[in-house]
N, C-alpha and C positions, 0 to 999 in steps of 0.2 A: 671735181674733175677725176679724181682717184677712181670712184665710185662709180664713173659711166664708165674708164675705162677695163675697170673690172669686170662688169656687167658687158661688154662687149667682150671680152677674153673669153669669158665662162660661154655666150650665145656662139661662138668661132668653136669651142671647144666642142660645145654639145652639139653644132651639127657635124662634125669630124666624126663622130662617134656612130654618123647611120648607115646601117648597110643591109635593112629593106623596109619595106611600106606595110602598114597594119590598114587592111579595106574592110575589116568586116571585124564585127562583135565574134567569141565564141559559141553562142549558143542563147535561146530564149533565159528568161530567169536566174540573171545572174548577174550578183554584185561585183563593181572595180568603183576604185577611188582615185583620184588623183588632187592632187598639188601644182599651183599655179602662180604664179608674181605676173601683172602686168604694167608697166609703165603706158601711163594715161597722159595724153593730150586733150584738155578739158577749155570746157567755153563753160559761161553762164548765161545764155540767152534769155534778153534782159537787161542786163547791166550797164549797159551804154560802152563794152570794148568790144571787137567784130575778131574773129580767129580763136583759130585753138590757141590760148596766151598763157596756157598756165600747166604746168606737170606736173603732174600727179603717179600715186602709184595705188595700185589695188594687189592685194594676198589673198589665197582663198583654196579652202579646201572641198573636194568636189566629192559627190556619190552617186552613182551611177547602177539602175536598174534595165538591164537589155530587155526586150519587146522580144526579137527576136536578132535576124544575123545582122540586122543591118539601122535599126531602132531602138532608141533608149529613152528613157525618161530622166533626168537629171536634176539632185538637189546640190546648193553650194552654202558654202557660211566663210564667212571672210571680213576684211578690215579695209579700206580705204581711204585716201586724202584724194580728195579733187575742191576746184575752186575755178579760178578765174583773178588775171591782176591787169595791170594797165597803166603805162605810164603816160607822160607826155604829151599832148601833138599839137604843135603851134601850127602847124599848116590850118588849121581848123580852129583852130582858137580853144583850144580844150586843153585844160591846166589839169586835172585832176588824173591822180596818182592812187590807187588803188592794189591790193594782193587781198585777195578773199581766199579764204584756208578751211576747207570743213572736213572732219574727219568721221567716218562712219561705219557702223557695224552691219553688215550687208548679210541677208539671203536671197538663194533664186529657186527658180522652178523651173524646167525647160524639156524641150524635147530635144531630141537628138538623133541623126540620121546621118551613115554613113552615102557619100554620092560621090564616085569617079577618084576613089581615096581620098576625101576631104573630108572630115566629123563636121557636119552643120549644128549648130545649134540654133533653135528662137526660144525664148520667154520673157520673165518676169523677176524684176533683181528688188523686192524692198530691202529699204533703208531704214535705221536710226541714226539718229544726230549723236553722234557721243560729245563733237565738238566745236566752237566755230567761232574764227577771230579775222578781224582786217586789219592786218600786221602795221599798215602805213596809217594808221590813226584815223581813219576817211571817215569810219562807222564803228566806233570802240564796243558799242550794243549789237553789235550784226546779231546774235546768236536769240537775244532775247525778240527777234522780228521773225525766226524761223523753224518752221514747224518740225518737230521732231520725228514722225513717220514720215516717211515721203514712198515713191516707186518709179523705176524705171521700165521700160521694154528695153529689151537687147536681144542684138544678134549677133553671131560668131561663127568663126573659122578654125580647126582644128587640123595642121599638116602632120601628120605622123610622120615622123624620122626613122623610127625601128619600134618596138613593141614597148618603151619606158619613155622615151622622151615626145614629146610636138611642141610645134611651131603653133600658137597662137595668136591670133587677132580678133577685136570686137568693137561693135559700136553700140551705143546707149545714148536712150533722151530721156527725159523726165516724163511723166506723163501726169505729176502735179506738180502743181507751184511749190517753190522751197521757202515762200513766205506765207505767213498766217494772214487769212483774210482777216478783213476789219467789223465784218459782222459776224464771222464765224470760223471756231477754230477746227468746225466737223465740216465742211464746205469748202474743199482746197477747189482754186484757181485751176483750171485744169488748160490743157493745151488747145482748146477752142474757144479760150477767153481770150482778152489781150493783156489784160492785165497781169502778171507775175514774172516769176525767177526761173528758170529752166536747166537744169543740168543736161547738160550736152558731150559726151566724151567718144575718143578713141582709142581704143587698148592695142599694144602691141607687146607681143610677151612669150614664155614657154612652160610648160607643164609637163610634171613629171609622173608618170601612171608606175605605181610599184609592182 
């Protein structure tokens, strides 16, 4: 409880701190970097539990090539936990209790474009599995069922507050399975099977541009 309400002090604090809007890049050919914490709302579509049921947070450092005033190309490298847990539900007759915990070494690739003072972003976030546990004992082998490269697609919203800090949010799905198929470990389950695991998340968060 400390902890969230720190992370809301510090979000109160840092938007107190804006007093204009950044709409455009400075100029074609040119590096900036930023720093980024998001707190994730994560599903495992799949799993057998329905809602974003599990919090997560993702860290990440970003670099940033302009196109030109209003376009960029963007690489990131970062760390995150997302999962998915479940307890309960006699309405339904479903006893089983679940926290799935996976922790991961992330890069992206994206493009980026400022529109009506908003930085858009879309791409491509892979993953490594650095680690992966179900805390309530459900599947004590989770990790050895799941595949160590994975990828997502994602999209994002960047509000600028003044020239250092934004208001970030983002969404992300899996675009393969986070399970090893059974005939093949080069043949992931992809989003037009029915078969697999799906990471599913919502980011909300802020980023610092030095």
């Amino acid at each position: 409880m400390k902890k969230k309400i720190g992370f809301l002090i510090v979000l109160i604090a840092l938007c107190q701190t804006a007093f204009s809007q950044k709409t455009e890049f400075k100029g074609a050919n040119q590096f900036y970097g930023e720093l980024g914490t998001h707190v994730l709302f994560c599903q495992l579509d799949g799993d057998g539990a329905s809602g974003y049921n599990k919090f997560g947070l993702q860290v990440q450092g970003l670099v940033g090539f302009t196109l030109n005033k209003q376009e960029a190309i963007e690489f990131s490298l970062g760390i995150s936990e997302r999962g998915s847990r479940k307890g309960t539900d006699p309405e339904n007759s479903d006893f089983r209790i679940f926290h799935i915990r996976h922790q991961w070494l992330e890069t992206g690739v994206y493009y980026a474009r400022y529109y009506k003072g908003v930085l858009a972003h879309a791409g491509l976030r892979g993953t490594y599995l650095i680690a992966a546990e179900e805390s309530e004992g459900f599947d004590p082998n989770i990790e050895k069922s799941m595949r160590k490269l994975g990828a997502l697609a994602e999209i994002g919203l960047r509000y600028p507050l003044n020239d250092n800090w934004s208001i970030a949010t983002s969404a992300s799905y899996g675009i393969l399975s986070l399970l090893k198929n059974d005939n093949s470990t080069f043949l992931p389950n992809t989003i037009y099977q029915s078969a697999g695991l799906f990471s599913n998340n919502i980011g909300i968060g802020i980023t610092f541009t030095p």
